[in-house]
N, C-alpha and C positions, 0 to 999 in steps of 0.2 A: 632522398639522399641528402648529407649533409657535407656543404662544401664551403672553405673561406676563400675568395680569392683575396692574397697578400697585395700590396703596394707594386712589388717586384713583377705581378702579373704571375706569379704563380699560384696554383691550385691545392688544397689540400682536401681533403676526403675523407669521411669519416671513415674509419676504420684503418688507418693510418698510424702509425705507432707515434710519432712525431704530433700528431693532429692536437690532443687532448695539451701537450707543453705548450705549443706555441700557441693558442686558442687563450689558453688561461695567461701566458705571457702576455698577447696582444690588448686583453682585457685590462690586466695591470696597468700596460703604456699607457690605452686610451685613460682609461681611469685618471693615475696619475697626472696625466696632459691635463684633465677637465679638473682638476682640484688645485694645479698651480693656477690656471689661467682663473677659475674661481676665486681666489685667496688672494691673488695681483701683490702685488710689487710690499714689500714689508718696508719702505722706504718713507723716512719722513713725507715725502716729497708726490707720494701718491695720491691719487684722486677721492682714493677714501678715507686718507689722514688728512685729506685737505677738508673735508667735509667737517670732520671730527675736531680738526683746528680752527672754526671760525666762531669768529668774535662778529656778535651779530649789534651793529649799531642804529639806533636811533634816539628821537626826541625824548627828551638829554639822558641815556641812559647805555649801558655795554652790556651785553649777555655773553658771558665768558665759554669757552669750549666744554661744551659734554665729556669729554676725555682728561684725564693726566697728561700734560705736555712733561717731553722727555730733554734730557739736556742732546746738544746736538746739532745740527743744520737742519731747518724745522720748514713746514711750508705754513704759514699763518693767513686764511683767511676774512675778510674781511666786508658785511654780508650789511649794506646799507638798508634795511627796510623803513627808514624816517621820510621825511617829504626835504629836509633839506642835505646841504654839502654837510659828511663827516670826513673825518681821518682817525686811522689808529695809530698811535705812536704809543710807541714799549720804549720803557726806561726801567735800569735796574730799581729800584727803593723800595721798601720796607712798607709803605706806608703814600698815600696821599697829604698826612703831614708834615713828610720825610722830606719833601721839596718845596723847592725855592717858590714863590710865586709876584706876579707884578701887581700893582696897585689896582688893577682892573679884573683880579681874581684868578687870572688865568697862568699857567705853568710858566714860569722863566725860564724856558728851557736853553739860554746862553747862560746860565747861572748853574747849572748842571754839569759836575766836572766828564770829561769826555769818556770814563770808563762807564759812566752811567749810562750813555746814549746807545739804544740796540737797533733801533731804524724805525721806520712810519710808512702806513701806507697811505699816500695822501689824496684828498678830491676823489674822494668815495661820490660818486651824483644820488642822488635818493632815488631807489629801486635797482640800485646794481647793485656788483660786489669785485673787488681786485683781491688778489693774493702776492704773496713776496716772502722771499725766502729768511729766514733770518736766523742767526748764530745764538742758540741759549745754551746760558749753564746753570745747571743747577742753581737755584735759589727764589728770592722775591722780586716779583716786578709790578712795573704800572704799567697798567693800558690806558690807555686816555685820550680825548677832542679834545685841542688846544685852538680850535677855531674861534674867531670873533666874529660875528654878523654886525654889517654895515646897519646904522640904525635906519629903520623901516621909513620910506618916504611917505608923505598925503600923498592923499590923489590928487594934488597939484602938484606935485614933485619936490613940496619943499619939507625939511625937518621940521617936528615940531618945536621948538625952544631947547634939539641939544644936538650937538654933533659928533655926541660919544659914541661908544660901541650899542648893539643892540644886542645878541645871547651872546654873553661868554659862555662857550660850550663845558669847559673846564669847571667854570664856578657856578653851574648850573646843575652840575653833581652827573657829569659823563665822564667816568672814573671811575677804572674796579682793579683792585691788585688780586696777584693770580703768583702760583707758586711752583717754578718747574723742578723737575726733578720727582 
């Protein structure tokens, strides 16, 4: 004999004139139930547009997102797999020509008028990853490492004959413009 017990603790039985509607309804809900919960959140901000938004950095280089980023409040991942410190920082331009830069290669980013500036996500350690929410619209942007590495001591702890920067991450070509919308 063929029997459903419902939620409500009631029983229904085959041969039942009701049985066959509510059977095939019950089937719908679950169904439906297992195909939102499948499909999750259509929200910038979900675990699987976070996946699909990262920006995968290391030595010296950005691997931009597999996806179309849309205009929007966005959730940008950002997936250190280098051995040293990165950051991503988004600015609107055109172009890595398009910007200001300092005599040591690296982004002027005080030189940058403030509707350029979209935010950063900073002190990535190498083998992690941070994410952060950020506000795009439609158009062109830069991703980019504006880090500077402290020049590399001897093994006696002194510099060799310079006490400049060691990578400029910027002018070491960690840079890729990306285009939302």
């Amino acid at each position: 004999m063929f029997q459903v017990v419902l939620r409500n603790g009631s029983t229904l039985r085959r041969g039942s004139a009701m049985t066959r509607q509510t059977v095939a309804a019950a089937i719908i809900g679950i169904m439906g139930g297992a195909l939102v919960a499948a499909c999750g959140s259509s929200e910038n901000g979900s675990s699987s547009a976070r996946a699909e938004n990262t920006f995968v950095l290391n030595e010296f280089s950005i691997v931009l997102p597999t996806n179309t980023l849309r205009p929007g409040r966005v959730t940008l991942a950002a997936k250190n797999v280098g051995s040293e410190v990165h950051e991503l920082v988004i600015v609107r331009a055109a172009s890595s020509d398009a910007v200001p830069k300092k005599s040591d290669g690296s982004l002027d980013e005080d030189a940058l008028p403030e509707s350029a500036k979209v935010g950063a996500i900073e002190d990535v350690a190498a083998g992690s990853d941070s994410d952060r929410a950020f506000d795009l619209k439609a158009g062109r942007y830069l991703a980019f490492c504006n880090i500077i590495d402290a020049m590399p001591a001897s093994s006696t702890g002194e510099h060799h004959g310079s006490s400049g920067p060691g990578h400029v991450h910027f002018a070491e070509g960690m840079y890729k413009s990306f285009t939302v919308g």
